[in-house]
N, C-alpha and C positions, 0 to 999 in steps of 0.2 A: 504493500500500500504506500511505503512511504517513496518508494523511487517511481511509480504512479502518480505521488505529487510534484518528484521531481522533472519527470518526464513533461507533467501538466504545464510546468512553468519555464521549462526548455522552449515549449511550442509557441511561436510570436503571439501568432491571434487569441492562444488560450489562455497564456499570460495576461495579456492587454484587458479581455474580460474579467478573470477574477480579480486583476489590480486595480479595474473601474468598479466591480461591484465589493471588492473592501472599501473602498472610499468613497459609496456613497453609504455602506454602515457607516463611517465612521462619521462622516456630514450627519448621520441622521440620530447619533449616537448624542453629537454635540448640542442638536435642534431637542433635544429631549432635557437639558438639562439648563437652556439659557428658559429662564422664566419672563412671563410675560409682563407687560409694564403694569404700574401701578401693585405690585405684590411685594407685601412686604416679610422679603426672604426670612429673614431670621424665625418671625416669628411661624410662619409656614415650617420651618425646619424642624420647630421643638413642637407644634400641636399635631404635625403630621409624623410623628415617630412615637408619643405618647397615644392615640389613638391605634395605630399597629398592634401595637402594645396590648391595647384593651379589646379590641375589635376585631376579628379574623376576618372580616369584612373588606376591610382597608389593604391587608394583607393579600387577598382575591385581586382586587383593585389594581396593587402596588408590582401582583407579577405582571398582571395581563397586557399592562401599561407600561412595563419597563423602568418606573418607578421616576415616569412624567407626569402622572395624573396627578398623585400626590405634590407634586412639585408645581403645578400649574404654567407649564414649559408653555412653551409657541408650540410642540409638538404633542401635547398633554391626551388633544384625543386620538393621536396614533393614526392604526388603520383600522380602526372599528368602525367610524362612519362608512369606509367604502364596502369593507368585507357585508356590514347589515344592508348595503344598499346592493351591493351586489346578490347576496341572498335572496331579497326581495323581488329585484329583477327576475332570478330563477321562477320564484313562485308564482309571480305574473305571467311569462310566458307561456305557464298552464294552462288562464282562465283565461286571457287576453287575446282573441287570436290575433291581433294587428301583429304584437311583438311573437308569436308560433310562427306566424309569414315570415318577420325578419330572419327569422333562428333559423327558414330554412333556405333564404338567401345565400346564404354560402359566406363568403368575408365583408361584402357590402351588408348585408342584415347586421352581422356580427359586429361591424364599423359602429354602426347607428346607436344597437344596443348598448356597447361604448358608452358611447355619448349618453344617452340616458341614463347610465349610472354614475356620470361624473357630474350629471345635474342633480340626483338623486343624494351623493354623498354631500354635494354644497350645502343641498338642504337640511340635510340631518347635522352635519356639523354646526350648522345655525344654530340649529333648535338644542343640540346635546351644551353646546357651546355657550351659549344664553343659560342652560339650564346650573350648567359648574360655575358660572359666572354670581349669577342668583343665589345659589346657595352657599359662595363662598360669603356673600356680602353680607349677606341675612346669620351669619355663623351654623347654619346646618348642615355645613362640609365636615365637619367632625364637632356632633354635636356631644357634649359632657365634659367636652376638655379646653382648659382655662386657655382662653387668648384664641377661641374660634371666634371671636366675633372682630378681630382686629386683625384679618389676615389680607386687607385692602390697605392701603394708605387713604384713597378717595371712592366715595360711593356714591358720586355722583353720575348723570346721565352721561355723557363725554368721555369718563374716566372708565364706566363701564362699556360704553359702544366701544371702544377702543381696544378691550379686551379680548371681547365676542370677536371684532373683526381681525384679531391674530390669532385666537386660535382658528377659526376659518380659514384665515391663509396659512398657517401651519398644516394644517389638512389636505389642505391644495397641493401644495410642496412634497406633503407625503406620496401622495398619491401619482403624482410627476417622479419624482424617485422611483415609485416602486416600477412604475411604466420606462422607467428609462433599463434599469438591469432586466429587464423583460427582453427587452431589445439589445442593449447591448452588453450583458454580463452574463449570470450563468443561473441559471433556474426562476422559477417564477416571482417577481418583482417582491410583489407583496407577500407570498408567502416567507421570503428572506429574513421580511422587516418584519413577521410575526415572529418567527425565530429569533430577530435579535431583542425583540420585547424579553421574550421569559426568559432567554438567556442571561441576560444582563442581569437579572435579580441573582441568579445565583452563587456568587464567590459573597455576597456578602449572606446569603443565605446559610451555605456551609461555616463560615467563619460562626456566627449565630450559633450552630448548633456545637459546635467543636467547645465556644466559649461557655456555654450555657449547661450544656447535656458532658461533656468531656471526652474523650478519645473511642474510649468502648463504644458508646452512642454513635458516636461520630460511622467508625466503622461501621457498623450497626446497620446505620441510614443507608450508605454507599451502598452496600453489599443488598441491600433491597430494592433500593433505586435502580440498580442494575439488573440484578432478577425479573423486576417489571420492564426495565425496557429490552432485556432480552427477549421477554415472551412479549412486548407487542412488536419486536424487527418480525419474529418468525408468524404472528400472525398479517402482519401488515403483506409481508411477500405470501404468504398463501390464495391461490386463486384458482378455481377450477375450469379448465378449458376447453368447451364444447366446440367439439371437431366440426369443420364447416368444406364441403367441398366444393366447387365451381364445374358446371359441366363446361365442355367443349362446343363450340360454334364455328360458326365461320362467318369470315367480314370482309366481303371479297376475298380474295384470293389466301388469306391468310388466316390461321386458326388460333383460337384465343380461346381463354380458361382453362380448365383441366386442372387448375390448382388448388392443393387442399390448406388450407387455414384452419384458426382457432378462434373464437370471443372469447377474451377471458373475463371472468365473472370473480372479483376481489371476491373475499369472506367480509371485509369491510365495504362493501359498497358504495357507503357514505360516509367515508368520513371521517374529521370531527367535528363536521357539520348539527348530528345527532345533540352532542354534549352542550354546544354551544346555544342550541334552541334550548336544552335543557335547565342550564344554568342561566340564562335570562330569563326565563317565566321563573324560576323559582328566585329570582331577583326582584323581582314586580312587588309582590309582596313585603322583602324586608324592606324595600327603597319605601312602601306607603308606608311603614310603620315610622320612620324619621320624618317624613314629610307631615304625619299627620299623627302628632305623639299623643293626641285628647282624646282620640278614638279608642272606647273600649276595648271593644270585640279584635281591633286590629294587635293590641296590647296583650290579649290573650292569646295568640295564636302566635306571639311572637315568640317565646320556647319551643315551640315546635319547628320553627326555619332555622335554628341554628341547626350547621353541617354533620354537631356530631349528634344530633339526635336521630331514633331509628326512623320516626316519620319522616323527616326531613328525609334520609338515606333511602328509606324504602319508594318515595314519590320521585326520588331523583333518577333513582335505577328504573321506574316506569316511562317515565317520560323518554327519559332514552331511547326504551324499547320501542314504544310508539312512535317517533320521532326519527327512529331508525328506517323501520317500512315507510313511515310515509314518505321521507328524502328519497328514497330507493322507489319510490312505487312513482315519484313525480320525474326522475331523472330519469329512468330506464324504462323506455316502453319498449314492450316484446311484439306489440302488432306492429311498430313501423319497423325495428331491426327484422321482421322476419318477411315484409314487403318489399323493403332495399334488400335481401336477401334474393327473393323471385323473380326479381325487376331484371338483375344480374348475373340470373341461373345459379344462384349458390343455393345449397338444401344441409343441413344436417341429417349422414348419413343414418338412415333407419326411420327417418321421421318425412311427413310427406311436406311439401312448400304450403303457403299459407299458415292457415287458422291450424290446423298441426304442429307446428313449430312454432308459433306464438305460444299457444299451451304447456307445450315443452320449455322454451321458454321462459314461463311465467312459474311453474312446476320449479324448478328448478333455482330460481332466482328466488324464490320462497323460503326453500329451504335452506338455503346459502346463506340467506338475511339472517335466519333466527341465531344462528350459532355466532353471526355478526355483532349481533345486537344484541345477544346474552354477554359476549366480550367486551362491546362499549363499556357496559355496564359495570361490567367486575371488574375494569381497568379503573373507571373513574373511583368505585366505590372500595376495593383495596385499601390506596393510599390512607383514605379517610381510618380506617378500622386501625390501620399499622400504626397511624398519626396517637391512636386516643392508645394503644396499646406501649407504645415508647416512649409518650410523653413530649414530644418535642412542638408539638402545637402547630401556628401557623408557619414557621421556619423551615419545614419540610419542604425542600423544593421539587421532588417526583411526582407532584398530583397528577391524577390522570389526565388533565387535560393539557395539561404542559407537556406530558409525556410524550404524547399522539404528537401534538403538533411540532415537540423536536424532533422522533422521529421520520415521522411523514415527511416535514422539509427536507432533512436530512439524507432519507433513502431519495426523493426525487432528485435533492441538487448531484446528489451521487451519480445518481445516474445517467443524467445528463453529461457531467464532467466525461463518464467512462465512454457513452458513446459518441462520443468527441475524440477520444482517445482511440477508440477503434478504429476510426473513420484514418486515422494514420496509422495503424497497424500497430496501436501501442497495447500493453496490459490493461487491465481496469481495477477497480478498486473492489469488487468485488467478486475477485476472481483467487 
């Protein structure tokens, strides 16, 4: 692996990319920690580490973000406005047909759709951007803890428009980033910049637990963290691959198909698509109970949203599940792969073209989902159980949704890298 990296950085063009997309980590590294005007740092520094402290919450917050959010950076709300806008997008182009025409435009639709998720993200950053803005000034950004109400210098209109409108162009900027190593660096833009979010948390995370928990613990965590992400590499590359063969024709004078392929069908289907619908609806709830702390009944039900309670665990591992088929059942349709199939003279062997091989299909992609979606599940919900079992709290950096999405990035930028390598007849990294 390691002369696979060397090789990689021999090669002009493959150099040139990885060295433009470290540097725009590190530009985005730096956007995450210059804070926005009008914030008055110090005190932001001691209320947003004493809330950590009290709050697992902030903790959620402080990986997902890179540990901008808490900071209230130019780059604070990351790539969460695009990632939910883009999501959105998905889900609309099921009920929508205008944006089903675009999707099967080919790269002109695909262009457009574009475009309306970069309009999509402006908007949501408004409104998320207004919203951190709002609650920093009102002090319900970290409510209980002394000096939340003084973490503005000015809370006037101006001083606040002024805010809202950087973190919106902080947004912008990400989102430009992430589209530029798209194009010119090596794996997908944004999911890079997801990866340098939870990453970044963790050297001070381990230090945390080393300081706190001590060396036995320490190892302890490692040697678990790792175990988990061993068993999600080898489910993530697990995929079952339904043989697909192409008859023979002629086209003019020359003969065409005859070729056998595969679909391959992940065990993961979807994702951490799944986790992340999961873990925001089970957000909805704690976020009203801050926003509306007079409300009884919302005051009651609040021991039950903490992480380590079983309601909480056993509703988070449902939603999963559900959330799992339905992302899979909206992404993968088996009647049009098995029409672009017919159209082309491809048949999976045994089974007839058509409404046959949709079924097949659909059979199949079923059963594939469940044992997916039973793992979402036990990935996310693991870490949790190990957390209350060793003691080390919110400091644990292997949650299951950190985990997926360092992997995930990880085995795709991999692979990219190695079939890059091949294409000049070099080794790969996974080989």
């Amino acid at each position: 692996m390691l002369s696979a990296f060397t090789r990689a950085f021999r090669t002009p063009d493959l150099r040139r990319k990885l060295l433009f997309t470290l540097f725009v980590i590190v530009l985005f590294r730096i956007g995450q920690n210059v804070p926005v005007p009008n914030v008055n740092v110090a005190v932001l520094r001691d209320t947003a580490a004493a809330a950590k402290k009290g709050d697992q919450l902030y903790g959620m917050l402080d990986l997902f973000s890179g540990g901008a959010l808490l900071k209230l950076s130019i780059f604070a709300l990351g790539v969460i406005p695009y990632i939910t806008a883009s999501i959105i997008l998905q889900l609309l182009t099921v009920v929508i047909p205008r944006l089903e025409a675009l999707k099967k435009e080919g790269q002109a639709g695909t262009t457009k759709i574009t475009q309306y998720t970069r309009y999509l993200t402006v908007g949501l950053a408004t409104l998320e951007g207004a919203g951190l803005v709002a609650m920093a000034a009102t002090g319900q950004l970290f409510q209980n803890v002394p000096g939340a109400g003084s973490l503005l210098r000015d809370t006037g209109p101006f001083a606040i428009v002024t805010m809202v409108v950087c973190l919106v162009a902080g947004t912008a900027v990400v989102m430009w980033l992430g589209e530029l190593v798209t194009d010119r660096g090596v794996g997908n833009g944004m999911s890079i910049l997801i990866f340098t979010q939870v990453v970044a948390v963790f050297p001070a995370q381990f230090w945390g637990i080393y300081k706190t928990q001590g060396p036995f613990v320490f190892v302890l965590v490692m040697l678990v963290g790792l175990a988990i992400m061993a068993g999600v590499v080898f489910v993530e590359q697990g995929q079952r691959r339904i043989p697909v063969q192409y008859a023979k024709r002629m086209v003019g004078r020359r003969m065409y198909g005859g070729a056998a392929t595969y679909i391959p069908l992940k065990v993961n289907q979807a994702g951490i698509i799944p986790v992340i619908f999961a873990s925001s609806l089970l957000y909805l709830p704690i976020l009203a109970t801050r926003l509306w702390p007079d409300v009884r009944w919302l005051q009651q039900v609040q021991p039950y949203l903490r992480p380590e309670n079983p309601w909480h665990m056993a509703g988070f591992f449902l939603l999963i599940v559900f959330f799992t088929y339905f992302y899979v059942a909206i992404t993968f349709n088996p009647v049009e792969v098995a029409d672009n199939m017919k159209k082309y003279g491809g048949f999976v062997p045994g089974v007839r073209p058509g409404r046959p091989t949709a079924e097949y299909l659909d059979h199949v992609l079923s059963r594939i989902t469940a044992p997916g979606a039973l793992y979402l599940g036990a990935v996310s919900l693991v870490p949790l159980v190990v957390l209350a079992m060793l003691g080390v709290g919110d400091q644990f950096p292997f949650g299951g949704t950190s985990i997926l999405i360092v992997v995930g990035v990880g085995l795709d930028t991999v692979k990219q890298i190695e079939a890059q390598l091949q294409q000049r007849n070099y080794e790969g990294f996974l080989r």
